[in-house]
Backbone as CSV, one residue per row, in Angstrom:
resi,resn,N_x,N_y,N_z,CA_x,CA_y,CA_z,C_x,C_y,C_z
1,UNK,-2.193,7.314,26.996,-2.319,6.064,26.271,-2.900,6.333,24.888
2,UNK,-2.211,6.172,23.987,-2.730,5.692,22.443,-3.360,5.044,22.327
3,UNK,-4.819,5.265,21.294,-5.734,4.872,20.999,-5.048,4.000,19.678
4,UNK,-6.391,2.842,19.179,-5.796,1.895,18.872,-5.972,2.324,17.374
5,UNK,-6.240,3.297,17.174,-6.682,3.648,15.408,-5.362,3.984,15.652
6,UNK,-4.773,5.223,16.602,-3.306,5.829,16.465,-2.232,4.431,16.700
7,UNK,-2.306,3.590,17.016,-1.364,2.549,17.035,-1.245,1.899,15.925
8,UNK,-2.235,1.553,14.993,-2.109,0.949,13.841,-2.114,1.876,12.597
9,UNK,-3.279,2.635,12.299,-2.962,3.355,11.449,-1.886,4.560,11.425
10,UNK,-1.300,5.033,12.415,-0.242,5.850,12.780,1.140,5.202,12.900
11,UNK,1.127,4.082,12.559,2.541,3.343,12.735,3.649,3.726,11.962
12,UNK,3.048,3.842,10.452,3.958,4.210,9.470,4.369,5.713,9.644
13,UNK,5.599,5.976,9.431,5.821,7.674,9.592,5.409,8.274,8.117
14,UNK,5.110,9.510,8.381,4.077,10.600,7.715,5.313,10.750,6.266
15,UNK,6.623,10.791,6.028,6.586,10.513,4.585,6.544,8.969,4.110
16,UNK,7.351,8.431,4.647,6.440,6.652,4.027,5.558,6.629,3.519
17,UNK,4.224,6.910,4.224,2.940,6.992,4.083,2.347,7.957,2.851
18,UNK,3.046,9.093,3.293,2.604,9.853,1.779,3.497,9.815,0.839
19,UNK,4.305,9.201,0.453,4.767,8.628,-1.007,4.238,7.532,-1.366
20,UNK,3.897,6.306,-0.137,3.144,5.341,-1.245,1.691,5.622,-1.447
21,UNK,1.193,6.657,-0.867,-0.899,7.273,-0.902,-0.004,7.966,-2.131
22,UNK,0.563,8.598,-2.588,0.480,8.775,-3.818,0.896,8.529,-4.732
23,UNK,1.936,6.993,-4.881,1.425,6.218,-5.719,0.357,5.557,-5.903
24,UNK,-0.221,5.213,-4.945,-1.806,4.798,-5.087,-2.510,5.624,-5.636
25,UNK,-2.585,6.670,-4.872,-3.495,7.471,-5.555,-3.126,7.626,-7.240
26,UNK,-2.264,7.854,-7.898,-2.102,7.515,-9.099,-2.513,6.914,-10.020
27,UNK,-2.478,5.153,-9.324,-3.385,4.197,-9.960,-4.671,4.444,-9.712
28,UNK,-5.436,4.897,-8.279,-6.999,4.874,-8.487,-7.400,5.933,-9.530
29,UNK,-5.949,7.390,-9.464,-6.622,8.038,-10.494,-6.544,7.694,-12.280
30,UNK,-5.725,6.926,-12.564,-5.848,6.493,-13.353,-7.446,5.446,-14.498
31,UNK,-7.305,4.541,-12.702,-8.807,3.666,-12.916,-9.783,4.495,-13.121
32,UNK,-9.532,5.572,-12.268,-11.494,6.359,-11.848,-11.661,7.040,-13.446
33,UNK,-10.414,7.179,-13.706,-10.751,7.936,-15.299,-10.929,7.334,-16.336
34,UNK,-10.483,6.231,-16.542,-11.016,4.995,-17.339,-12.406,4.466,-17.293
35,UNK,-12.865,4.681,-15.637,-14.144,4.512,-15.572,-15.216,5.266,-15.641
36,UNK,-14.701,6.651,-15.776,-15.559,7.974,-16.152,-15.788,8.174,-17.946
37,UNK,-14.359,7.579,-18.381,-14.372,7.871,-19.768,-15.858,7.395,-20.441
38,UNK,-15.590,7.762,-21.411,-16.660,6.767,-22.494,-18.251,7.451,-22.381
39,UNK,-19.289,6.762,-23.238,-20.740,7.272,-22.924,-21.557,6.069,-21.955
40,UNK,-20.849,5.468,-20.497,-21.337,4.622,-19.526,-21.429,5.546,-18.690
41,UNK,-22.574,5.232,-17.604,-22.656,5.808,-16.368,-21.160,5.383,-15.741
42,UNK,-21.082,5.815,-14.781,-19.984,5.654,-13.799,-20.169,4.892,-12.900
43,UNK,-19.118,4.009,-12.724,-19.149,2.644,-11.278,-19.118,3.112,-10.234
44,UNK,-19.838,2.970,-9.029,-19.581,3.889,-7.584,-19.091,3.040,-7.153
45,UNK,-19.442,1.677,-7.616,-18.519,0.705,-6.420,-16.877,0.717,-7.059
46,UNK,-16.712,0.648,-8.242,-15.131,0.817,-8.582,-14.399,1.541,-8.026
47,UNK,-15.381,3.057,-7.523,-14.567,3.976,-7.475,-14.577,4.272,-5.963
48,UNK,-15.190,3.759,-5.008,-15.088,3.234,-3.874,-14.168,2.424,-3.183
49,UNK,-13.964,1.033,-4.439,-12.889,0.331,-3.896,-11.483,1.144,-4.474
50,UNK,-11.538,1.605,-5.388,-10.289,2.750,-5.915,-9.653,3.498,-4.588
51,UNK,-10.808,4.132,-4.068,-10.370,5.269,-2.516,-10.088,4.220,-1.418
52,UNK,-10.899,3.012,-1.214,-10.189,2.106,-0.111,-8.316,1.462,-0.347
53,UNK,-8.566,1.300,-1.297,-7.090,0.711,-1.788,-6.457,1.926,-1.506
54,UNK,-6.403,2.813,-2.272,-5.159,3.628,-1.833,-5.214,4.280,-0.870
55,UNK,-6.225,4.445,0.141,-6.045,4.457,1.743,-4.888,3.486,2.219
56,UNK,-5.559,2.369,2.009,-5.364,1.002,2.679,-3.441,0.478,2.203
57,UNK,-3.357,1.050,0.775,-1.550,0.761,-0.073,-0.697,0.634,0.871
58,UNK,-0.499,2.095,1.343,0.940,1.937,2.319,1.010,0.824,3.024
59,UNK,0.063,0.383,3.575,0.288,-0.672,4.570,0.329,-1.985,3.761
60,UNK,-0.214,-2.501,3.078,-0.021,-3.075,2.199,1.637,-3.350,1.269
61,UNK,2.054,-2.143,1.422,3.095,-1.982,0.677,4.633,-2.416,2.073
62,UNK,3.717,-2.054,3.240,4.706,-2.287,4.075,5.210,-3.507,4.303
63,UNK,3.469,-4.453,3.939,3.750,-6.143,4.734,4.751,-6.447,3.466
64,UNK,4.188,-6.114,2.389,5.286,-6.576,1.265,6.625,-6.486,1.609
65,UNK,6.951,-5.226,1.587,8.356,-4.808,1.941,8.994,-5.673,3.199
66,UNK,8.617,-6.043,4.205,8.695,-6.059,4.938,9.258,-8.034,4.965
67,UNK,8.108,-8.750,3.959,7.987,-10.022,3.808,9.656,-9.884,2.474
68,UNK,9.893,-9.216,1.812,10.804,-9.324,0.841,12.123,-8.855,1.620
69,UNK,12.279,-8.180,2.637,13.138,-7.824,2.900,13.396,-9.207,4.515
70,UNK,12.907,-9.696,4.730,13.205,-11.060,5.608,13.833,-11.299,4.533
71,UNK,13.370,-12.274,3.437,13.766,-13.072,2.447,14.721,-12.606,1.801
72,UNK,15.174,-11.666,1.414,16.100,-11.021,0.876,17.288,-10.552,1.431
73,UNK,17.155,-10.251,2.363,18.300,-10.091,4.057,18.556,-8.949,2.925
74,UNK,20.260,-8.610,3.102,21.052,-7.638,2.848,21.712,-8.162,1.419
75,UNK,21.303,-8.973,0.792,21.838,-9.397,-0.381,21.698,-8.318,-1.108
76,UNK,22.257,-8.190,-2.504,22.094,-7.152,-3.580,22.480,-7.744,-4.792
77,UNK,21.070,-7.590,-5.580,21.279,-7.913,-7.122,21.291,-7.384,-8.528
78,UNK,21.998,-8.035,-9.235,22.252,-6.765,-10.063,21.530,-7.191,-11.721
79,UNK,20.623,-6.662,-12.262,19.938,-7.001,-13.572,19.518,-5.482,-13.948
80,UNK,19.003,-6.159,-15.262,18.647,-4.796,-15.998,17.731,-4.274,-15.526
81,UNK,17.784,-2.661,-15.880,16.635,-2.079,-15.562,14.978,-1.684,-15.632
82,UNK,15.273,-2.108,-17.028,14.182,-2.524,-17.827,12.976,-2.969,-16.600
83,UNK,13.681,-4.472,-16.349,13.510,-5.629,-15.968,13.015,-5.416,-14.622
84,UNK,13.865,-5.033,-14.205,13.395,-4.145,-12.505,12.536,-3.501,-12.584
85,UNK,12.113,-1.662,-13.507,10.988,-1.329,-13.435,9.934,-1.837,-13.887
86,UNK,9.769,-3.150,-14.716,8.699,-3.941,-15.188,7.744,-4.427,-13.560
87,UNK,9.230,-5.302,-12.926,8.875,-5.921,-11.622,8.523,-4.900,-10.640
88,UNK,8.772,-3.923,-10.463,8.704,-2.794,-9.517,7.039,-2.472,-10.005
89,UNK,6.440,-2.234,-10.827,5.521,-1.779,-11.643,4.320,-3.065,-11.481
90,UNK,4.784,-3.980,-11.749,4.233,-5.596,-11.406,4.128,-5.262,-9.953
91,UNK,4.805,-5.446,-9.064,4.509,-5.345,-7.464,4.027,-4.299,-6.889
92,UNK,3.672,-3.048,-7.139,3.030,-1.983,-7.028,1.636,-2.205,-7.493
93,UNK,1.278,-2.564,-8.282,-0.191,-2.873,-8.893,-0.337,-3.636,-8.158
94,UNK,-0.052,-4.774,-7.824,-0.814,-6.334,-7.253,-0.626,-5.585,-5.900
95,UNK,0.406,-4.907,-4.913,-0.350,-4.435,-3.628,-1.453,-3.664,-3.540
96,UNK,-1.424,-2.953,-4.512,-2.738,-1.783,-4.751,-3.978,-2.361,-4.735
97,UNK,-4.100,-3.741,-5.599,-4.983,-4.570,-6.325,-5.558,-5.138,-5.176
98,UNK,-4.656,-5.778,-4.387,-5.207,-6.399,-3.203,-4.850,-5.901,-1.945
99,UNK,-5.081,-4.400,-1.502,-4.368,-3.451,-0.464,-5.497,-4.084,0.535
100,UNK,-7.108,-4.312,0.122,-7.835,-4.384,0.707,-7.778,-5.568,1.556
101,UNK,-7.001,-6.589,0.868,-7.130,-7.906,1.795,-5.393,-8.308,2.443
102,UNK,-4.977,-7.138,1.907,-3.037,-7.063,2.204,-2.931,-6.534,3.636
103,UNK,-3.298,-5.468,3.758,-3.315,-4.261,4.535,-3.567,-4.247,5.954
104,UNK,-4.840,-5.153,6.278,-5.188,-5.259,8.048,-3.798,-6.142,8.172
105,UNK,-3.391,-7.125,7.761,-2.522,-7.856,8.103,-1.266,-6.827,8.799
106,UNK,-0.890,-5.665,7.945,0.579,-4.986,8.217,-0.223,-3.855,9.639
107,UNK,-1.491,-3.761,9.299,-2.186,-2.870,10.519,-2.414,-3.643,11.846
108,UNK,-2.116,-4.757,11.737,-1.986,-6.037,13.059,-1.326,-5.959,13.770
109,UNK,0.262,-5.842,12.677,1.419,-5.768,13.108,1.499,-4.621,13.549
110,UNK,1.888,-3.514,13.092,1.143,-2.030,13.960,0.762,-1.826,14.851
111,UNK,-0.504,-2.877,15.060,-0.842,-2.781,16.447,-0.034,-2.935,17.517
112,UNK,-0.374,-4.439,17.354,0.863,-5.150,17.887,2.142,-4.730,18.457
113,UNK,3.017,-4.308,17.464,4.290,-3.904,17.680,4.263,-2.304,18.397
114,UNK,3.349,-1.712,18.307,3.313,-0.556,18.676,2.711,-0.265,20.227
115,UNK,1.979,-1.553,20.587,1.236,-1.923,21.916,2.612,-2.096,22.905
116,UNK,3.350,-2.968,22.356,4.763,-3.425,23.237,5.316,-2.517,23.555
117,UNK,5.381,-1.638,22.358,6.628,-0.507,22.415,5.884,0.673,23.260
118,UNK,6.050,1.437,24.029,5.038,2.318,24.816,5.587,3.944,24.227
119,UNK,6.838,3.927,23.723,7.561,5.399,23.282,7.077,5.537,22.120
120,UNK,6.648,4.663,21.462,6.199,4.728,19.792,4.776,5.458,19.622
């Protein structure tokens, strides 16, 4: 029997997971260096919630995906690209931004779905 950390946090498969931890990680490294720059001490709590978020992204990134792709079914649309990586870039930040309050939600489902399923 699977333990319930391995049911939820183990849900996502191991590249999923490490392509979106490192887009996250990207952005926290981005932040943590913005917040190192300069002649200020350094934020521990910034850079705290920096390492929770991009723990926490993938899953985050999943409920997203997951909520856009109901809504979206199998349709396909076609616009500029520009435009797309703006929005792609836009929706990557705001899961990151709020991975912390995104994230148990898709780790629920995880559970959940992974409790039913007994081969998973």
């Amino acid at each position: 029997m699977r333990s319930l950390f391995a049911k939820s946090f183990g849900g996502l498969s191991g590249p999923v997971y490490l392509r979106h931890f490192i887009f996250g990680a990207v952005i926290a490294a981005l932040l943590i260096s913005l917040s190192l720059s300069g002649n200020h001490k350094a934020n521990y709590g910034l850079i705290v919630f920096a390492l929770i978020n991009t723990v926490l992204y993938p899953y985050a990134r999943f409920v997203y995906e997951s909520v856009v792709g109901y809504i979206v079914g199998n349709n396909q649309f076609y616009f500029n690209a520009v435009a797309f990586l703006i929005a792609k870039y836009f929706t990557i930040a705001m899961c990151w931004a709020f991975a912390i309050f995104v994230a148990p939600v898709g780790l629920i489902y995880l559970l959940v779905r992974n409790s039913r399923n007994p081969t998973v």
